[in-house]
MDTraj code that builds the backbone (N, CA, C; nanometers):
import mdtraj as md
import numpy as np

residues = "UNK UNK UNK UNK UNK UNK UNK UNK UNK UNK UNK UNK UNK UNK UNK UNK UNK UNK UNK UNK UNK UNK UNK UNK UNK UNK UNK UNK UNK UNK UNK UNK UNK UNK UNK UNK UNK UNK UNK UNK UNK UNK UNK UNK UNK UNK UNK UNK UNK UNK UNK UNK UNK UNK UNK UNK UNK UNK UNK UNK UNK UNK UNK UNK UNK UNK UNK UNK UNK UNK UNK UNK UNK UNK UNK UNK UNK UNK UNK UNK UNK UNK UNK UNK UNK UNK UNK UNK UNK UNK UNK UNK UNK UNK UNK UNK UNK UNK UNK UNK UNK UNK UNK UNK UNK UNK UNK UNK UNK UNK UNK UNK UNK UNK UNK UNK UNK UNK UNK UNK UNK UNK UNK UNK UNK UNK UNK UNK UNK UNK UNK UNK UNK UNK UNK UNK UNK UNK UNK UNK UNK UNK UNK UNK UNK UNK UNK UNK UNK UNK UNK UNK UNK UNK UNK UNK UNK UNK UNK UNK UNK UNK UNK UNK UNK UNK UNK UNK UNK UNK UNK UNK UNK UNK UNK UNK UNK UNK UNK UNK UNK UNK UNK UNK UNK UNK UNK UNK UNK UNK UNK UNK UNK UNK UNK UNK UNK".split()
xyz = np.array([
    [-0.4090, 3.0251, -4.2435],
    [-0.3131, 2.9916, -4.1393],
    [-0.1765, 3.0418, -4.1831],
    [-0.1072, 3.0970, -4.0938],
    [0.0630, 3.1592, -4.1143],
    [0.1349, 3.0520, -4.0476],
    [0.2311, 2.9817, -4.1032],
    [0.3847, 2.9203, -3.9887],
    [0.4762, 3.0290, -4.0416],
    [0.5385, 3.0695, -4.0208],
    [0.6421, 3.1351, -3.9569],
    [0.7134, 3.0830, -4.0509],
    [0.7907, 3.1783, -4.1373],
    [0.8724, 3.1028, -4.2809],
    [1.0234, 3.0781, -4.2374],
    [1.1041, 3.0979, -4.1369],
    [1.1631, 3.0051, -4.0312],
    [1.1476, 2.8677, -4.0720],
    [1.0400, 2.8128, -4.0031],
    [0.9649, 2.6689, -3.9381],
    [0.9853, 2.6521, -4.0957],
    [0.8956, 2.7052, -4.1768],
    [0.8629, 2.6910, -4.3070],
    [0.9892, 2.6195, -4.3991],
    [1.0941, 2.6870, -4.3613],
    [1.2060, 2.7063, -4.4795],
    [1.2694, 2.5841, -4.3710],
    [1.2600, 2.5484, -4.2209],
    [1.3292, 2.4437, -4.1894],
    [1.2983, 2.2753, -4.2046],
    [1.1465, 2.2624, -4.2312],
    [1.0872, 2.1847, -4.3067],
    [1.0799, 2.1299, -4.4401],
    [1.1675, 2.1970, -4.5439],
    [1.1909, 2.1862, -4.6651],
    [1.0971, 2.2614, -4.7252],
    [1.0248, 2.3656, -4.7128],
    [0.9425, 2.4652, -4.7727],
    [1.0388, 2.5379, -4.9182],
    [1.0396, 2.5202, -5.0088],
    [1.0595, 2.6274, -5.1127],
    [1.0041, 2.7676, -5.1392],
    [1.0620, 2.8570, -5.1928],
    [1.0286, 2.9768, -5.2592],
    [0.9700, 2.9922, -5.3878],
    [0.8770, 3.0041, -5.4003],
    [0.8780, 2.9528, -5.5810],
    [0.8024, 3.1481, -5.6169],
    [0.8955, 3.2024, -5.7295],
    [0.8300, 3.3152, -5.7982],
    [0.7385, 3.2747, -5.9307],
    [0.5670, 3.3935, -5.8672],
    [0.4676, 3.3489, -6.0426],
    [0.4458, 3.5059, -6.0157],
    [0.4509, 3.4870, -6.1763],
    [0.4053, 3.6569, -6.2067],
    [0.2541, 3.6778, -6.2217],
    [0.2639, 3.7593, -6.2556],
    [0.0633, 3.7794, -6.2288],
    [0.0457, 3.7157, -6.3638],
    [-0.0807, 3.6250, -6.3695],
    [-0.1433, 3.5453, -6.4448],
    [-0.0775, 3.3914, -6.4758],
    [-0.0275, 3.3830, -6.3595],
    [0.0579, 3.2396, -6.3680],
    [0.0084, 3.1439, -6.2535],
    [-0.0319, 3.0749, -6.3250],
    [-0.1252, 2.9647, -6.2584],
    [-0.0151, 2.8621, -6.1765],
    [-0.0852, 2.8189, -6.0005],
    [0.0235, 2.7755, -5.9017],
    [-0.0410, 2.6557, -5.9108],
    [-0.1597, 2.6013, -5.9431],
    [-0.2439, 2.5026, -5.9433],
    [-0.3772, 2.5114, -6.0415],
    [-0.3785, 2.4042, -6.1608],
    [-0.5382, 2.4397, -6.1881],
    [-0.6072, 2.2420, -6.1927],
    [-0.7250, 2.2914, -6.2179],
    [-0.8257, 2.2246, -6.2269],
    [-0.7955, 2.1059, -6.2162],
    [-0.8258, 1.9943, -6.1583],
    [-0.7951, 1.8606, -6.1707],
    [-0.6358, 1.7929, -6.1152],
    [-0.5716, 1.8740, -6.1161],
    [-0.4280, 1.9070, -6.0406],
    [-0.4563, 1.7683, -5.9408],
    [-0.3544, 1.6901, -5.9122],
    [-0.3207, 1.6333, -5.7600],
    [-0.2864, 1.7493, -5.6835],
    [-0.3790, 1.7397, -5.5794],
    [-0.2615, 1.7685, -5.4459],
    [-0.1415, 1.7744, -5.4143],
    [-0.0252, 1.8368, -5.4224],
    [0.1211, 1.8223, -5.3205],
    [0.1651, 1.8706, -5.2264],
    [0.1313, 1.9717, -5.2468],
    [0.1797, 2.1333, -5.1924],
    [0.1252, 2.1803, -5.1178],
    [0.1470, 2.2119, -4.9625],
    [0.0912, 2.3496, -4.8429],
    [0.1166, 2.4747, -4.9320],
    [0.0272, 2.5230, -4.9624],
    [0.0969, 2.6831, -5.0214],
    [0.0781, 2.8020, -4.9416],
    [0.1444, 2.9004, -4.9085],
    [0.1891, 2.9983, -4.8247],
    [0.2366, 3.1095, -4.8938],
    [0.1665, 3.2277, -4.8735],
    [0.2317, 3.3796, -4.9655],
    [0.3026, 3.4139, -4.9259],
    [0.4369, 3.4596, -4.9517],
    [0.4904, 3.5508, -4.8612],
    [0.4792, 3.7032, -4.9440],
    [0.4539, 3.7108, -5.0681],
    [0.4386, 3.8196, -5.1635],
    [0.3525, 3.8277, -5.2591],
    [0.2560, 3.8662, -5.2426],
    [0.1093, 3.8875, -5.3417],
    [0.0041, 3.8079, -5.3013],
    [-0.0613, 3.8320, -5.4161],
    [-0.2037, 3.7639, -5.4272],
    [-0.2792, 3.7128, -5.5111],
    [-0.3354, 3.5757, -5.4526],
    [-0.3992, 3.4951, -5.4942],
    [-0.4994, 3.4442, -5.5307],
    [-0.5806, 3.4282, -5.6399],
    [-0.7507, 3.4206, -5.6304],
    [-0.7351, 3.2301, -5.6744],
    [-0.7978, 3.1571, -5.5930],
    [-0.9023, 3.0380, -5.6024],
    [-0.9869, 3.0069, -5.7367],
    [-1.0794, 3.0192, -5.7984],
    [-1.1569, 3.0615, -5.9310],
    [-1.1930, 2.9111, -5.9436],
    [-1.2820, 2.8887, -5.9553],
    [-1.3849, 2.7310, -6.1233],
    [-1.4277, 2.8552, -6.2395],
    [-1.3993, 2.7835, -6.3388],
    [-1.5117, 2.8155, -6.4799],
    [-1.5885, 2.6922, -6.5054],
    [-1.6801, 2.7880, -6.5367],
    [-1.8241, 2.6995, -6.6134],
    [-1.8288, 2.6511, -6.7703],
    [-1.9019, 2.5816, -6.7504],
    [-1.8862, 2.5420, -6.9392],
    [-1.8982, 2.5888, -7.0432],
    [-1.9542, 2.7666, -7.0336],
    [-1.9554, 2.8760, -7.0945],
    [-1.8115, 2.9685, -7.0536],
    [-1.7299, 2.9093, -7.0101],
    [-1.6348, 3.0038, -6.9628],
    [-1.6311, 3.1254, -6.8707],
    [-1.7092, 3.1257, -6.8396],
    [-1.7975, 3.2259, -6.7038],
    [-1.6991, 3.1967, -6.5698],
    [-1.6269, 3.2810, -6.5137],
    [-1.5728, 3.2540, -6.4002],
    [-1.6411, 3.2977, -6.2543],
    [-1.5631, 3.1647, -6.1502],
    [-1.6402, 3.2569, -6.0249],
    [-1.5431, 3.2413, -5.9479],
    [-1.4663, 3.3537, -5.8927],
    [-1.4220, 3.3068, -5.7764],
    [-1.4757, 3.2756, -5.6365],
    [-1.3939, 3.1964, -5.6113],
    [-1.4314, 3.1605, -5.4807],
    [-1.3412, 3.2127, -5.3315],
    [-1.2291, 3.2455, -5.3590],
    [-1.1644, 3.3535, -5.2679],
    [-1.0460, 3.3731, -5.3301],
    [-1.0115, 3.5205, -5.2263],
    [-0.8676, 3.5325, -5.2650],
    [-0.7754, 3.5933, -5.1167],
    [-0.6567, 3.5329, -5.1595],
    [-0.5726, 3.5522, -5.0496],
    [-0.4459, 3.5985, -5.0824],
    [-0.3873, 3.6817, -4.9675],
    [-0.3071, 3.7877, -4.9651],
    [-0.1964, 3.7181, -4.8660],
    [-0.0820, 3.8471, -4.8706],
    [0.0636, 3.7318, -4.7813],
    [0.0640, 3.7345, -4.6635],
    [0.0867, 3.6073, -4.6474],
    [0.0929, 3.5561, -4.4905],
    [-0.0065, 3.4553, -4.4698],
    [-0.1100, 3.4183, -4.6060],
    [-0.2279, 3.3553, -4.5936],
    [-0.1651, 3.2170, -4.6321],
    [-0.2033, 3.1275, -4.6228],
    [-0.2681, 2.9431, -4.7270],
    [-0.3616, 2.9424, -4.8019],
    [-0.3076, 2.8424, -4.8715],
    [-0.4773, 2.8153, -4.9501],
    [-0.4180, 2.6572, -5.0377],
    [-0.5735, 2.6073, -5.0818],
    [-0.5605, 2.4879, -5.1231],
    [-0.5612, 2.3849, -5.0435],
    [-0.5052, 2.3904, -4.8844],
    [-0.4741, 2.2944, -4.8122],
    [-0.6426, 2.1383, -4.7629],
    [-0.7633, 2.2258, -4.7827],
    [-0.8104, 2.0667, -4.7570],
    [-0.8063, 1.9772, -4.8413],
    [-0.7905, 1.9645, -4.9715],
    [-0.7242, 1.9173, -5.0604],
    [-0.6315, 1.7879, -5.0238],
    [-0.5453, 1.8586, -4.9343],
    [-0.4119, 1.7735, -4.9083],
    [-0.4750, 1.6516, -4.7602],
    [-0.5940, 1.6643, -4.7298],
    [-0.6277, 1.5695, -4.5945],
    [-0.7459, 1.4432, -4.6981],
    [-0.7683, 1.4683, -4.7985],
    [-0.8354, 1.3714, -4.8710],
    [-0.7754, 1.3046, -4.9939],
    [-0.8512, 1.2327, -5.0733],
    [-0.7658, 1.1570, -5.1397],
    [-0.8686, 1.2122, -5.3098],
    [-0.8477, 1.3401, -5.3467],
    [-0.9288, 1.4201, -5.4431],
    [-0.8396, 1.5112, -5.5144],
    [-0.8898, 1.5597, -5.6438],
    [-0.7976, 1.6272, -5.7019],
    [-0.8542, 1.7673, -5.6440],
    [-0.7834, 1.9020, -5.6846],
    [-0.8393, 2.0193, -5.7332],
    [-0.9823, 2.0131, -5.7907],
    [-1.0761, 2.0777, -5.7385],
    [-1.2165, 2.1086, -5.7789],
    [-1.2143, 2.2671, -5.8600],
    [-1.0858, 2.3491, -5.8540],
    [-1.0413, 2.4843, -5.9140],
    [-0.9371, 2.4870, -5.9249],
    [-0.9175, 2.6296, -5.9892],
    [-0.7357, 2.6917, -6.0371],
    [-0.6757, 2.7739, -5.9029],
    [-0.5785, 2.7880, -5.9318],
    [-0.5203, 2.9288, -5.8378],
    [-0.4445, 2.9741, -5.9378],
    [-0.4123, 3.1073, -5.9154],
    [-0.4009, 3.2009, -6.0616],
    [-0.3263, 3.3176, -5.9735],
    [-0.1809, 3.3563, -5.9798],
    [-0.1437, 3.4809, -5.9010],
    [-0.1854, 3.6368, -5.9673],
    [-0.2115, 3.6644, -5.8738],
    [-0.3220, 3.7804, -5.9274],
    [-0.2334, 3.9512, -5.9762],
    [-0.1043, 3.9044, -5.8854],
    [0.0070, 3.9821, -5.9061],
    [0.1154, 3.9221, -5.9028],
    [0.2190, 3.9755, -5.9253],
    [0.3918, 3.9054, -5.9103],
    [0.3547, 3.8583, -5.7960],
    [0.3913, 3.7143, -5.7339],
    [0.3783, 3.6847, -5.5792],
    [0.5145, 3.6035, -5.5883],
    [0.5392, 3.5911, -5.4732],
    [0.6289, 3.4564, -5.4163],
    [0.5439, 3.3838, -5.3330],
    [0.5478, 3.2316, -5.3131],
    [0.4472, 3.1528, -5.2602],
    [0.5350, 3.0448, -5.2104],
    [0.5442, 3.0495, -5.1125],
    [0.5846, 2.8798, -5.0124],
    [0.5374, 2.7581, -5.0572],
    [0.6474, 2.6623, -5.0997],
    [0.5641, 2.5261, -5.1419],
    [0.6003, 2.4003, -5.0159],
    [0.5372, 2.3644, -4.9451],
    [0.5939, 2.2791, -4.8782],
    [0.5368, 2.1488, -4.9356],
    [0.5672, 2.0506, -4.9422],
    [0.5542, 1.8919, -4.9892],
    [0.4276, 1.8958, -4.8753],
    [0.3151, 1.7952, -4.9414],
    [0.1973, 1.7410, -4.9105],
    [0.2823, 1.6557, -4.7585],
    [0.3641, 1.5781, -4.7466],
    [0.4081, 1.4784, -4.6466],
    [0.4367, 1.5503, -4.5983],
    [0.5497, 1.6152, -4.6027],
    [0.6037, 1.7400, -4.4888],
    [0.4975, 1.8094, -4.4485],
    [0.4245, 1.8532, -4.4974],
    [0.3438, 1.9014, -4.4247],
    [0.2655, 1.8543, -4.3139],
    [0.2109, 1.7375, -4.3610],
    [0.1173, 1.6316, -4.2899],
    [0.2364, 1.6250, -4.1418],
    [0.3236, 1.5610, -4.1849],
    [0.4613, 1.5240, -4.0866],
    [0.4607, 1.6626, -3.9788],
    [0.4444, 1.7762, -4.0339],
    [0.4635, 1.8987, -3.9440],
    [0.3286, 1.8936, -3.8677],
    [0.2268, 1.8912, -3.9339],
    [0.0953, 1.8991, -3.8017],
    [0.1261, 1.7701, -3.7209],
    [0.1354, 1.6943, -3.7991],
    [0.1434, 1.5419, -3.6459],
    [0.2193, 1.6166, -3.5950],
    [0.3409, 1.6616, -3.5313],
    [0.4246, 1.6722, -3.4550],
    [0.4124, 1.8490, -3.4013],
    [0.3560, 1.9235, -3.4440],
    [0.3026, 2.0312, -3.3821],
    [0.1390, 2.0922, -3.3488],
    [0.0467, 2.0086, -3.2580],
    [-0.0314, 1.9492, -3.2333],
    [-0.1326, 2.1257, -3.2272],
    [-0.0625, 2.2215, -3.2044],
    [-0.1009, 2.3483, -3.1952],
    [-0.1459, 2.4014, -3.3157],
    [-0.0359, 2.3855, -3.4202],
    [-0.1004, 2.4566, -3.5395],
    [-0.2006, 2.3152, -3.6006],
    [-0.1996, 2.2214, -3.5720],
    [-0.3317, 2.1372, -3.6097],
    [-0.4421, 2.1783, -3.5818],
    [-0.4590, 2.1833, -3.4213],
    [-0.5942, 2.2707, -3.3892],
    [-0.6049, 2.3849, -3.4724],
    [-0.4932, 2.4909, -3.4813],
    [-0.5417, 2.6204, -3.5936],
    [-0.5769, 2.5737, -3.7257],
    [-0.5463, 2.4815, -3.8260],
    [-0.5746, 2.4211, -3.9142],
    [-0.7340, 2.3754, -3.9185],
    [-0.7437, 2.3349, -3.8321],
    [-0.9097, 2.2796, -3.8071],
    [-0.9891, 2.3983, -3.8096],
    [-0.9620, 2.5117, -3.7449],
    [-1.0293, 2.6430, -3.6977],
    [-1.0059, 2.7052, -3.8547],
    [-0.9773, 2.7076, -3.8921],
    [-0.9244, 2.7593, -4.0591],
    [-1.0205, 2.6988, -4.0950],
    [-0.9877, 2.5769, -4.1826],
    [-1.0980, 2.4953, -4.2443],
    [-1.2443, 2.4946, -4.2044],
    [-1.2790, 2.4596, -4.0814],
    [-1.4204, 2.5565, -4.0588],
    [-1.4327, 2.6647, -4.0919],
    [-1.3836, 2.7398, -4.0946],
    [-1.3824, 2.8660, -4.0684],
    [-1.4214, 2.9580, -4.2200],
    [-1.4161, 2.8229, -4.3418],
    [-1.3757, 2.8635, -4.4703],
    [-1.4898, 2.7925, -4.5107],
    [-1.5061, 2.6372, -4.4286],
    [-1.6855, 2.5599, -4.4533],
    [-1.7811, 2.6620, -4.4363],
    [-1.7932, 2.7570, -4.3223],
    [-1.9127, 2.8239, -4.2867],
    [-1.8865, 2.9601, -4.3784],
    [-1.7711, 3.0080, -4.4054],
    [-1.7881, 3.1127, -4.5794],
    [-1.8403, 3.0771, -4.6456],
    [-1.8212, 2.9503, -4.7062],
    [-1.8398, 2.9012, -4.8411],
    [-1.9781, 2.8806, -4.8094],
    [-2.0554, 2.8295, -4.7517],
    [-2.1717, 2.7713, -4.6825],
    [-2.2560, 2.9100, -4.6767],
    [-2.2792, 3.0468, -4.6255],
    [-2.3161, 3.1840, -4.6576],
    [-2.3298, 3.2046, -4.7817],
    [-2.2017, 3.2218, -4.8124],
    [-2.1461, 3.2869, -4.9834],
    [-2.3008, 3.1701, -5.0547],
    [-2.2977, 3.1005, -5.0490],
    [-2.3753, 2.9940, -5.1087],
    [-2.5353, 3.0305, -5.1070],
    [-2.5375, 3.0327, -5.0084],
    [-2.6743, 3.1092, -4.9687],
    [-2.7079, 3.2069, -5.0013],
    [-2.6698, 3.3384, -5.0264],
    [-2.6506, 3.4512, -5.0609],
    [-2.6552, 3.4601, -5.2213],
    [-2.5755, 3.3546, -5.3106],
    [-2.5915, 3.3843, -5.4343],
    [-2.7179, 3.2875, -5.4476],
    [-2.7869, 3.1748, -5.3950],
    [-2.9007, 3.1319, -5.4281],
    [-3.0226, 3.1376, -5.4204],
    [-3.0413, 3.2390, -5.3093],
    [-3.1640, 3.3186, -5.2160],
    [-3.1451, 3.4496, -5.2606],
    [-3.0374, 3.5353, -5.3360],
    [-3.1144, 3.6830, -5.3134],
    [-3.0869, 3.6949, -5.4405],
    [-3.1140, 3.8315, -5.4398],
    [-3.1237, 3.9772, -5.5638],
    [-2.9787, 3.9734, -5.6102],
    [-2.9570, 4.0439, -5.7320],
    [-2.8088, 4.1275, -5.7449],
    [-2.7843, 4.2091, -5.6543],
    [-2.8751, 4.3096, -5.5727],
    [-2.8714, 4.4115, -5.4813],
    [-2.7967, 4.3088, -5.3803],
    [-2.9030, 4.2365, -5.3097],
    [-2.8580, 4.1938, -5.2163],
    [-2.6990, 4.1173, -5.1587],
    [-2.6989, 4.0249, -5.2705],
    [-2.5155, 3.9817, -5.3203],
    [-2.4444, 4.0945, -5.3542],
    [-2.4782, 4.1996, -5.4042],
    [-2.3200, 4.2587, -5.4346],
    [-2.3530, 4.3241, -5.2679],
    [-2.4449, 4.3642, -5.2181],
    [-2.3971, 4.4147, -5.0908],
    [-2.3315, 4.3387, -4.9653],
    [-2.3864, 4.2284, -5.0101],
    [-2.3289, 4.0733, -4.9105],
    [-2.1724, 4.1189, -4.9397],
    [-2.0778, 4.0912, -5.0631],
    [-2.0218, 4.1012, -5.0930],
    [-1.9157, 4.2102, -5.0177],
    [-2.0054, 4.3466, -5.0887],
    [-1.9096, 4.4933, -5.0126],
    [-1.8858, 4.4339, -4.9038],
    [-1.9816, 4.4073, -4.7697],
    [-1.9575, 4.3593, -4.6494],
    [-1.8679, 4.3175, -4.5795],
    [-1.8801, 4.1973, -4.6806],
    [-1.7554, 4.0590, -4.6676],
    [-1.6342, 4.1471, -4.6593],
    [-1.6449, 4.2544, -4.7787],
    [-1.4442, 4.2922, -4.7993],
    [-1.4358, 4.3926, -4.6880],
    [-1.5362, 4.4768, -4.6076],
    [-1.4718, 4.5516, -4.5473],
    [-1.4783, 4.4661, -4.3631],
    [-1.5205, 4.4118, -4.4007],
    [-1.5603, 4.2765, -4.2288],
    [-1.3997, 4.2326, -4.2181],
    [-1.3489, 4.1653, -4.3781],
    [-1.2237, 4.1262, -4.3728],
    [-1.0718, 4.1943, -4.3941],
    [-1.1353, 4.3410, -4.4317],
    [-1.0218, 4.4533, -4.3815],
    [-1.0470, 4.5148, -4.2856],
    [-1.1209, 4.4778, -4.1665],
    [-1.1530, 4.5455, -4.0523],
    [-1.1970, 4.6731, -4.0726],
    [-1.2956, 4.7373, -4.1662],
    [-1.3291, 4.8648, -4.2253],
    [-1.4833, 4.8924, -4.2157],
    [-1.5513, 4.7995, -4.1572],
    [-1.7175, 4.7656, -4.1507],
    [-1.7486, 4.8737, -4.0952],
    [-1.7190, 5.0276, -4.0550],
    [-1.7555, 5.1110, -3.9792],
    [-1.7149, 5.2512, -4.0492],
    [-1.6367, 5.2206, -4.1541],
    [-1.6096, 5.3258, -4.2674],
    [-1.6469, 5.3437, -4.3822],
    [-1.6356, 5.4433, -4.4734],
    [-1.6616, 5.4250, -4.5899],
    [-1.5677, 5.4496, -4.6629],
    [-1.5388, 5.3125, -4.8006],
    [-1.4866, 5.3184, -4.8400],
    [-1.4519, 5.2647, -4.9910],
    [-1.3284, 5.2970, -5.0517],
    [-1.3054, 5.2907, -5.1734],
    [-1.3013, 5.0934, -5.1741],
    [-1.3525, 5.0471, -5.2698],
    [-1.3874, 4.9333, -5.3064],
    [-1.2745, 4.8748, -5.4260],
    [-1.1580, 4.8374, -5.3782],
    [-1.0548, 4.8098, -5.5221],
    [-1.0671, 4.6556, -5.6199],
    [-1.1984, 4.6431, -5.6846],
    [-1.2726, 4.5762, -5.7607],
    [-1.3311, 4.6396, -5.8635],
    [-1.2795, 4.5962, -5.9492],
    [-1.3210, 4.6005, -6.1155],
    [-1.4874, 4.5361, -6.1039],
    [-1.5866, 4.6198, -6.2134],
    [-1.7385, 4.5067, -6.2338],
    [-1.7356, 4.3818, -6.2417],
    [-1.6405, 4.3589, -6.3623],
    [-1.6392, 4.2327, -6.3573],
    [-1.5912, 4.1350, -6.2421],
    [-1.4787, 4.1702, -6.2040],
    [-1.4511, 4.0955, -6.0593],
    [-1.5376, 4.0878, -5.9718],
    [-1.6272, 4.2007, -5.9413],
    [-1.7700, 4.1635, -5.8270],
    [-1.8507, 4.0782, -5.8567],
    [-1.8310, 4.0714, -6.0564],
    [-1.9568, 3.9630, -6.1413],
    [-1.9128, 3.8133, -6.0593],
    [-1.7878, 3.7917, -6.0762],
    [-1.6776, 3.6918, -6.1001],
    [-1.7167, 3.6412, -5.9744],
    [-1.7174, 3.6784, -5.7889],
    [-1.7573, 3.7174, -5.7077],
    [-1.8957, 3.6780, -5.6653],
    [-1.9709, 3.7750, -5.6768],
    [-2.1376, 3.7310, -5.6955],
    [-2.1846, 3.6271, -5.7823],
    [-2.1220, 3.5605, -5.8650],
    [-2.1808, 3.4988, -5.9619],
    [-2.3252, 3.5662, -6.0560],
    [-2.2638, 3.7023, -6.0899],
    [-2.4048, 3.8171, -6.1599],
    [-2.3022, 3.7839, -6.2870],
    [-2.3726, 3.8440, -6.4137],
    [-2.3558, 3.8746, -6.5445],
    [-2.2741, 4.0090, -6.4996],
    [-2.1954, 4.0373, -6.5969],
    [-2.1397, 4.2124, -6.5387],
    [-2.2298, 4.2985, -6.5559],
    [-2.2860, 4.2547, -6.6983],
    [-2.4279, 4.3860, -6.7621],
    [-2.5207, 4.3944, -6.6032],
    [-2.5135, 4.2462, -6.5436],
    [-2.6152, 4.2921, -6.4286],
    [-2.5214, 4.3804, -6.2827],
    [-2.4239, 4.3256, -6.2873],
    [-2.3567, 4.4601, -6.1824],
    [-2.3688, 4.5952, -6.2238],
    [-2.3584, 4.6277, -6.3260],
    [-2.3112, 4.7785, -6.3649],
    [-2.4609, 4.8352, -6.3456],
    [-2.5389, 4.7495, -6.4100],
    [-2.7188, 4.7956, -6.3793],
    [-2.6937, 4.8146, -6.2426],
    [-2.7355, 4.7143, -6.1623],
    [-2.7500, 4.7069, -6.0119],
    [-2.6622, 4.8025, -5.9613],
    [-2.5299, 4.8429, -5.9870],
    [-2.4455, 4.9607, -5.9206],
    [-2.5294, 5.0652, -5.9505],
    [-2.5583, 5.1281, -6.0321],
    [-2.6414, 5.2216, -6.1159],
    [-2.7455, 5.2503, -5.9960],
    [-2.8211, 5.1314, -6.0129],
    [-2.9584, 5.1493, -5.9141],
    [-2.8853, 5.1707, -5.8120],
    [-2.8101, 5.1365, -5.7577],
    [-2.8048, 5.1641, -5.5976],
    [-2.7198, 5.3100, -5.5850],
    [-2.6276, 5.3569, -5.6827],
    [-2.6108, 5.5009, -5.6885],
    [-2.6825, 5.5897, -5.6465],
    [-2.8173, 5.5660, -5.7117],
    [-2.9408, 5.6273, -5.7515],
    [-3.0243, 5.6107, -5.5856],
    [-2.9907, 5.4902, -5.5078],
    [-3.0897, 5.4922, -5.4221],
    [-2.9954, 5.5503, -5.2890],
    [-2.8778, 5.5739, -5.3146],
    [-2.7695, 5.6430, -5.2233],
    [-2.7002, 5.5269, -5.1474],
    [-2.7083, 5.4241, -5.1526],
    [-2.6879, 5.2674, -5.1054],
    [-2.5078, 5.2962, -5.1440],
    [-2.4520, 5.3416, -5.2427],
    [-2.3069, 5.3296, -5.2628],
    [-2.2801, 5.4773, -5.3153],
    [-2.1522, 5.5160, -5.3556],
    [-2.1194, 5.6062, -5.4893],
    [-2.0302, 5.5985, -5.5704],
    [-2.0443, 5.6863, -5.6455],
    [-1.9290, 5.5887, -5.7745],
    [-1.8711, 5.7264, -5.8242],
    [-1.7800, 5.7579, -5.7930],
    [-1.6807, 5.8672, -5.7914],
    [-1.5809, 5.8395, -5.9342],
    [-1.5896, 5.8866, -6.0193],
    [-1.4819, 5.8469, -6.1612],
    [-1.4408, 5.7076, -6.1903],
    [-1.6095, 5.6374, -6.1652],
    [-1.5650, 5.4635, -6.1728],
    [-1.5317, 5.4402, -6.0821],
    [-1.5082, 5.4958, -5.9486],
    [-1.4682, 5.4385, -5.8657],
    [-1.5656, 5.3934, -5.7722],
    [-1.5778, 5.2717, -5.6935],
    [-1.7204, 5.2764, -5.6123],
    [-1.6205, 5.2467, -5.4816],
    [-1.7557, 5.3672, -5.4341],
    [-1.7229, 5.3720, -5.2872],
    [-1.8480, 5.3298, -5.1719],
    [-1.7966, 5.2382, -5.0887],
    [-1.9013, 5.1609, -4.9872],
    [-1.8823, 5.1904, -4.8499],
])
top = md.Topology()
chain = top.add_chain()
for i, resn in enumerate(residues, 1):
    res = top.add_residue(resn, chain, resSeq=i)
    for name in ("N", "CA", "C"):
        top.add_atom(name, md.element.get_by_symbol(name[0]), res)
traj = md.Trajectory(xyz[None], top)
């Protein structure tokens, strides 16, 4: 969801600068904060008890994140981690709340969001527990070009192995295999490390 950093900044919204690898929220965290990009990007992430990461999304400016958080009475279940220099909107947990009661419009968009992120997560889920490596990292490609409006092109894929591991929830040794095979079966190509979908 976007408000309009206007509305944002007239609500008591702050500016807050994190450089890349500077964590805006981790693990176990209370709730306070609506957060809002206006500059960079953001990955979501849990680690496992082997230190194994997965993300779970990432978002770019103009996006939110974190917010169902703020409608229950629960900590952080993950980190958020800026993935580059960003600037990020902090609005107070109340102010915020205070702004949907009284703008009844972006509530409904709020609701449509949050579904909207149940039935991702709810796929994504399915996908890493029902298929192949093949099948998830292609779920995957999908996903990124569905959500850059690119599902009809081919194209350069700006993901590191490990980040697709991170992603799919695969070992990397098993992405780089599985890229391999699907090179081989013409399914992708991989141009100087670069994979293209």
């Amino acid at each position: 969801m976007q408000i309009d950093t206007d509305l944002l900044i007239k609500w008591g919204a702050v500016a807050k600068k994190f450089k890349k690898g500077d964590y805006i929220f981790h693990e176990n965290d209370v709730p306070k904060f609506y957060y809002q990009i206006l500059e960079g990007t953001v990955k979501v992430f849990i680690t496992n008890i082997d230190g194994r990461e997965f993300t779970q999304s990432e978002f770019k400016a103009g996006c939110s994140f974190g917010e169902p958080l703020l409608f229950i009475n629960e900590n952080y279940p993950s980190s958020a981690i800026a993935c580059q220099d960003s600037i990020v909107f902090k609005l107070s947990k109340e102010k915020f709340l205070e702004f949907l009661d009284q703008n009844p419009d972006f509530e409904k968009r709020m609701i449509m969001l949050l579904s909207k992120r149940i039935y991702d997560k709810a796929i994504t889920t399915r996908e890493i527990i029902n298929n192949t490596p093949e099948t998830r990292i292609i779920s995957f490609l999908n996903n990124y070009k569905k959500k850059n409006n690119r599902e009809n092109e081919e194209i350069e894929i700006p993901y590191t192995r490990q980040e697709i591991a991170n992603y799919t929830g695969l070992r990397v040794e098993t992405v780089i295999r599985t890229l391999a095979k699907m090179k081989t079966q013409k399914t992708v190509q991989i141009v100087e490390r670069k994979l293209i979908y």
